[in-house]
Structure formats: C-alpha cells, structure tokens
C-alpha positions as CSV (number, residue, x, y, z in Angstrom):
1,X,-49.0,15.5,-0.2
2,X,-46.5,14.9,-3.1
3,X,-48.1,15.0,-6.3
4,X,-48.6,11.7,-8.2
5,X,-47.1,11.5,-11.6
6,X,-47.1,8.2,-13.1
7,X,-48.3,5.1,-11.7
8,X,-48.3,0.8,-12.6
9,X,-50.8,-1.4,-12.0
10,X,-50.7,-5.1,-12.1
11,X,-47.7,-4.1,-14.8
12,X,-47.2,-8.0,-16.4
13,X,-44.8,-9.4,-19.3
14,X,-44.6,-12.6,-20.5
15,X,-42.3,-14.0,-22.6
16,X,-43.4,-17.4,-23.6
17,X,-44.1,-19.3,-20.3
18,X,-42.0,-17.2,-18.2
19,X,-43.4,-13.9,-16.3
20,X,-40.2,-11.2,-16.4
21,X,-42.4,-9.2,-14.4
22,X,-45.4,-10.6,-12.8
23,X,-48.0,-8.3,-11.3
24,X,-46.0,-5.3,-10.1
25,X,-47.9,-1.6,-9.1
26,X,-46.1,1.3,-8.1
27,X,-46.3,4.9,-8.1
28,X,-43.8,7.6,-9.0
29,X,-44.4,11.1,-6.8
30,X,-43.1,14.5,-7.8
31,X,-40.0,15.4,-5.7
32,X,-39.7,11.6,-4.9
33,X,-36.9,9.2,-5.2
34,X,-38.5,5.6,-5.9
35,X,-35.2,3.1,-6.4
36,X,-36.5,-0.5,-7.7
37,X,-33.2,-3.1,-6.5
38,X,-33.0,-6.8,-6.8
39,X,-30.4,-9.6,-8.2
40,X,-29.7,-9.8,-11.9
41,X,-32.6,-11.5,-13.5
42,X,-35.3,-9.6,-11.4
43,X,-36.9,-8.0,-14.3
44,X,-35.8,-4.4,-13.1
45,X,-35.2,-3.6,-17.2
46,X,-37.7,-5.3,-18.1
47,X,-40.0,-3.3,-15.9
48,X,-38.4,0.1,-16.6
49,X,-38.9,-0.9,-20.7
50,X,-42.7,-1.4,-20.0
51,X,-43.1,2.2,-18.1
52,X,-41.0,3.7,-21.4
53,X,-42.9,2.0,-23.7
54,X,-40.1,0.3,-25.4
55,X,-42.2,-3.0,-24.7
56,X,-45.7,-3.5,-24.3
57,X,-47.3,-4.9,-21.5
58,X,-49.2,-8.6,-21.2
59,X,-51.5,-7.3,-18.8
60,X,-51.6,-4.4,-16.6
61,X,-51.9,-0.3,-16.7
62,X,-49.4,2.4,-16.8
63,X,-50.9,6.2,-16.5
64,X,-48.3,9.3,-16.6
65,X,-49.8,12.4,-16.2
66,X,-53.4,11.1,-15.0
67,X,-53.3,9.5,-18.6
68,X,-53.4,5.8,-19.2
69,X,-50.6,5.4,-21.7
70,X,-50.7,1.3,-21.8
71,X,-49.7,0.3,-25.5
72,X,-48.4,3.6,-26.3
73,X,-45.0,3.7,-28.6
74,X,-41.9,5.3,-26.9
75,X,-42.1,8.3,-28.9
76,X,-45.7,9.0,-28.0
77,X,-45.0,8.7,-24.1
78,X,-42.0,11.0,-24.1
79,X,-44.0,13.7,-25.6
80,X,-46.4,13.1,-22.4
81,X,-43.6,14.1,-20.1
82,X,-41.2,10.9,-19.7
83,X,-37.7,10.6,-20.2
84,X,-35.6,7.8,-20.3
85,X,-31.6,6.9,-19.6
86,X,-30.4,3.1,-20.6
87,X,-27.4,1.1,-18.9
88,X,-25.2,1.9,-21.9
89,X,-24.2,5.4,-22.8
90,X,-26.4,6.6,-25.8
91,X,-25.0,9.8,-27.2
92,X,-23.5,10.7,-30.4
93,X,-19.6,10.4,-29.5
94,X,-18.9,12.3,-33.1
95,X,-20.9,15.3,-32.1
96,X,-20.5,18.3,-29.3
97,X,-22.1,18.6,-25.8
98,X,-24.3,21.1,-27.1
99,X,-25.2,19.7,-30.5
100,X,-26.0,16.0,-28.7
101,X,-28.6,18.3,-26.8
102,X,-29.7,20.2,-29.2
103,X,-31.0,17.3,-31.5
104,X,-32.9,16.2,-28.6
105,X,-34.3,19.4,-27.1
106,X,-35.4,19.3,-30.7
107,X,-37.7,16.1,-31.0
108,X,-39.5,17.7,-28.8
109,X,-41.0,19.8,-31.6
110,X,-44.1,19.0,-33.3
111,X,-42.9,17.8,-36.5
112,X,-44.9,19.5,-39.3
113,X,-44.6,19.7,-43.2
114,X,-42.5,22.4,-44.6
115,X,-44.7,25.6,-45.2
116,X,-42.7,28.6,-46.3
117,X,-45.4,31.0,-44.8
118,X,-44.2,29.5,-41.2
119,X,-40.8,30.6,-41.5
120,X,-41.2,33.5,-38.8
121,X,-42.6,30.7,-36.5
122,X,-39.8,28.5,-37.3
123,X,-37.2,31.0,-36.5
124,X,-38.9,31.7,-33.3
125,X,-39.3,27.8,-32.5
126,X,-35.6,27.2,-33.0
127,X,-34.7,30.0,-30.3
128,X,-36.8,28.1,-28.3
129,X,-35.8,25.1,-28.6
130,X,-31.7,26.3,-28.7
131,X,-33.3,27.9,-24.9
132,X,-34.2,24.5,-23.5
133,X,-31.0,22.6,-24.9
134,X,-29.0,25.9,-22.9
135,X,-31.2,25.0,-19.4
136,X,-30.4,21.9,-19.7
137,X,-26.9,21.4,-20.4
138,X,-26.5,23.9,-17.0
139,X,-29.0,21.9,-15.4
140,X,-27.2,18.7,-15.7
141,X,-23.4,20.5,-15.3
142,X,-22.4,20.7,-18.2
143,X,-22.3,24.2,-19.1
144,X,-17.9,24.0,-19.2
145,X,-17.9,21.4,-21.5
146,X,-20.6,22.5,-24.0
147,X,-18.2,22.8,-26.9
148,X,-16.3,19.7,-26.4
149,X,-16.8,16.4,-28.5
150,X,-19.0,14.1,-26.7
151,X,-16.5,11.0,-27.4
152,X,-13.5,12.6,-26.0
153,X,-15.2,13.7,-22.3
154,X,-15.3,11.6,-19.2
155,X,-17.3,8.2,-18.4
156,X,-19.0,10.1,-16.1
157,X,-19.5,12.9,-18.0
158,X,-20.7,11.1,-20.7
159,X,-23.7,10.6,-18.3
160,X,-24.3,13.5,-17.2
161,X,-24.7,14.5,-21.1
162,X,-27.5,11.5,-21.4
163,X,-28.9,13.0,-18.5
164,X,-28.8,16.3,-20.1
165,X,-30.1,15.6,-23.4
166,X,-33.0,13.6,-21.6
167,X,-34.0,17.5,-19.5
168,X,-33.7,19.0,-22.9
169,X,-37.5,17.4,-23.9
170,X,-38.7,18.5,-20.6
171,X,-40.1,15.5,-18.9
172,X,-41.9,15.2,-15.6
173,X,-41.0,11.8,-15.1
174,X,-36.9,10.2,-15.4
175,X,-36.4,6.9,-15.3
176,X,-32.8,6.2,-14.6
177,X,-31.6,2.7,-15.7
178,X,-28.0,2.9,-13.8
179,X,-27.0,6.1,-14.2
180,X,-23.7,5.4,-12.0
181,X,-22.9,2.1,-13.9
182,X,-19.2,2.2,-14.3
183,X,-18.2,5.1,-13.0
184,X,-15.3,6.0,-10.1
185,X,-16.0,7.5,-6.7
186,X,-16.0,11.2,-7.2
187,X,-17.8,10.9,-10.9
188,X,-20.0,9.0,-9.0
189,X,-21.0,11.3,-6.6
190,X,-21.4,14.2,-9.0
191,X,-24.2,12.1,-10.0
192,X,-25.6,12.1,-6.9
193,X,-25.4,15.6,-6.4
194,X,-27.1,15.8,-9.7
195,X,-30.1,13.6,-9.0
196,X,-30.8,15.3,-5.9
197,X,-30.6,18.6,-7.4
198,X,-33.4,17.3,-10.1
199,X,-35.4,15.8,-8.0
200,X,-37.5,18.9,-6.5
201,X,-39.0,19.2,-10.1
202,X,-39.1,15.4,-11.0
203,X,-40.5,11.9,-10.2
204,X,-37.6,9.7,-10.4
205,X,-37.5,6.1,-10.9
206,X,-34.0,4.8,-10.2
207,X,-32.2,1.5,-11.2
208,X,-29.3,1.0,-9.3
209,X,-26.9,-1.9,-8.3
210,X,-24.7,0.6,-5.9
211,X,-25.9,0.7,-2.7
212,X,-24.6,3.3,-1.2
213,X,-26.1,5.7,-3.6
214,X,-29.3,3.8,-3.5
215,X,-29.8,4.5,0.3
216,X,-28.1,8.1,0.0
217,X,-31.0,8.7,-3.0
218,X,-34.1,7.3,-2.4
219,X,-37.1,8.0,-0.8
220,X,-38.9,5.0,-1.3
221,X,-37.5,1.3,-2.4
222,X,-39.0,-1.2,-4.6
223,X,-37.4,-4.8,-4.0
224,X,-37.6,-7.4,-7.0
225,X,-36.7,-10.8,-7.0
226,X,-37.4,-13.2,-10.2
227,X,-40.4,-10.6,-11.8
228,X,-42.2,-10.0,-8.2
229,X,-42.2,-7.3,-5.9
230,X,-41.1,-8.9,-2.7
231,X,-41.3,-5.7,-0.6
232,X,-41.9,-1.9,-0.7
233,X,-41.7,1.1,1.8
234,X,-39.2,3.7,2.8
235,X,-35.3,2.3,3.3
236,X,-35.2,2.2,6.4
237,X,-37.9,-0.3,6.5
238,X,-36.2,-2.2,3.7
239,X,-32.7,-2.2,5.3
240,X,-34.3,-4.5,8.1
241,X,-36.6,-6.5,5.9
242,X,-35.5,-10.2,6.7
243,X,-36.7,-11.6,3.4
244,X,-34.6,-8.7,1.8
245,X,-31.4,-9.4,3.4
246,X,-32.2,-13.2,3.0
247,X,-32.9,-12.5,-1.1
248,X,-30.8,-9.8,-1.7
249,X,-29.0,-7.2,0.9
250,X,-26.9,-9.6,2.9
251,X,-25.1,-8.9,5.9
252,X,-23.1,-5.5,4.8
253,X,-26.6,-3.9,4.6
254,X,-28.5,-4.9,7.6
C-alpha cells in the first residue's frame, strides 16, 4: 500500500455566486503521480491555491501529514512538508543557482531572535542548511550550473531551479502548477526525467495542459470541468472515458 500523504475533502471555493471549485476529494500517495486536467476555467489553480494555502477554503478539509491544515497560511503548511511551483517562473533572476536555493533551503529554519550565546548553533545550522541547498540543486540537475546567474540560464532550466529551490525546504508533498509550461521538446523531457526521478520519495500533484507528459507521468488522473470533478481513476481508464473525450480529450487522445 502506498502511503497517504495529503488528502481533500469536499474542498469548495466560492467566489460570490460562482463555485471555482465545487466539492472536489482527492488523495495524494507517496511515490504517486496524481495529474488533475481539464479546459481553461476548470478551477485546476484554484484548487491547487486551496491545497497551498494561498486561499482559504468555503467549505471542505485538507490534511497533509495526518494533520488537518484547513485555514492554515502558506507559510505554516510548507513547514508541514508541502512545496509548491506556480505557472510563472519565480526565482530571483539577479541572483545565482545556488544563492536562489540557498534563501529557500533557509526558510526552512526556525526563525528565532538573535542570542549571541547561540552562535555555535547558528554556525552549525547554516552548514546544515548550505547541506540541503547542495542535495537539492543535484537533486533537481543542476549541480553544472550552480554558479551561474539565474536570469541568464535556460527556460527550462529556470524550472528546474523552482523545482530545486522547492526540495531545498524538504517537502513530502509537490504540487506542480505546469512545470513544462513553455518549454521545447528536449527541456521538456528533462523535466520528465526529473519528476520521475522525485517521485519515489514524493506525493506529487501535477497540473499539466501537455498531454503527452501527462499520460507518460501519472499514476492516477483527476478530470475537472467548470469546478467539478467529472471523473477519476488510472489513465487508462480516463483515456476511454466518453464524457472525458466528449468534455475535454477529443479524438487525438481516445
């Protein structure tokens, strides 16, 4: 059995009259791909915003961790073991590989008043910290480029540095809000290759409007159409779901 690290249930925003997502549970596994799909308008951001806490919920639960985190602010829920990547590259472009990672392997630290009689233990926490920055730059492939300015690098491995500053807090959950957005056919399957190396010691939600990569990735497929989960199960099922190819798939996917 794969171990179950976050789950939704009966997740629901409102804004106004209008439900952007309406009643939606699912459940995020360790070594698991779940990819959540549907048309522009779904409410795929909107749900991965109310997993990350970036909005609160109108009704419904969210637990990570066997903890019910509902209402929690971002910061609070990362500490619990999530991590989060947005559509649009969020890095500092001014900055190196390694000092983008850095700054976040550092948020990770309990942030404590300055006591000059912990300066042994701050020494000792920055090595640490400098430690998981390292993992995770190699982790996410990286480890050539760790010197170089994050502006002046690739598309591609611009993502792979979101991705890497993300490992750098050590989450047990990643959501992935289109990690492959924008990027050609070989950057785009070194992400790929990347996800599926992560995914062993990960629960992964993935946002994706390729769907190639989407049925090379996943494990299990989340189909959304105007806030509502219209079907769920393993691709395979989902390739040959007629109110899938009627809402969304069409004919290249059946």
């Amino acid at each position: 059995m794969h171990e179950t690290l976050m789950t939704a249930n009966g997740l629901t925003k409102r804004f106004g009259g209008l439900a952007a997502v309406n009643a939606v549970s699912l459940t995020l596994w360790r070594d698991r791909i779940h990819a959540v799909i549907g048309p522009n308008g779904a409410g795929k951001s909107t749900l991965t915003n109310l997993l990350s806490g970036d909005l609160p919920p109108t009704a419904g639960q969210v637990t990570l961790g066997g903890v019910d985190i509902t209402g929690w602010t971002p910061e609070r829920i990362s500490r619990q073991g999530l991590g989060r990547s947005y559509q649009k590259t969020n890095i500092f472009q001014p900055f190196s590989v390694w000092d983008n990672v850095r700054l976040a392997a550092q948020s990770r630290d309990a942030q404590q008043p300055w006591n000059p009689v912990r300066w042994m233990q701050s020494t000792a926490r920055a090595r640490a910290t400098n430690e998981r920055a390292n993992r995770a730059i190699d982790l996410a492939g990286l480890g050539p480029r760790r010197d170089a300015v994050a502006g002046t690098i690739s598309h591609g491995e611009q993502r792979q540095l979101e991705i890497a500053m993300t490992l750098a807090t050590e989450p047990q959950v990643l959501l992935l809000d289109e990690p492959l957005a924008g990027m050609g056919v070989a950057e785009a399957q070194r992400m790929v290759e990347l996800l599926l190396r992560l995914k062993k010691d990960h629960a992964m939600l993935l946002v994706e409007h390729d769907m190639d990569a989407v049925f090379a990735l996943a494990d299990h497929l989340t189909v959304m159409v105007n806030g509502q989960v219209i079907a769920s199960g393993p691709p395979d099922e989902i390739r040959g779901n007629a109110d899938v190819q009627a809402a969304y798939l069409g004919e290249e996917h059946a």
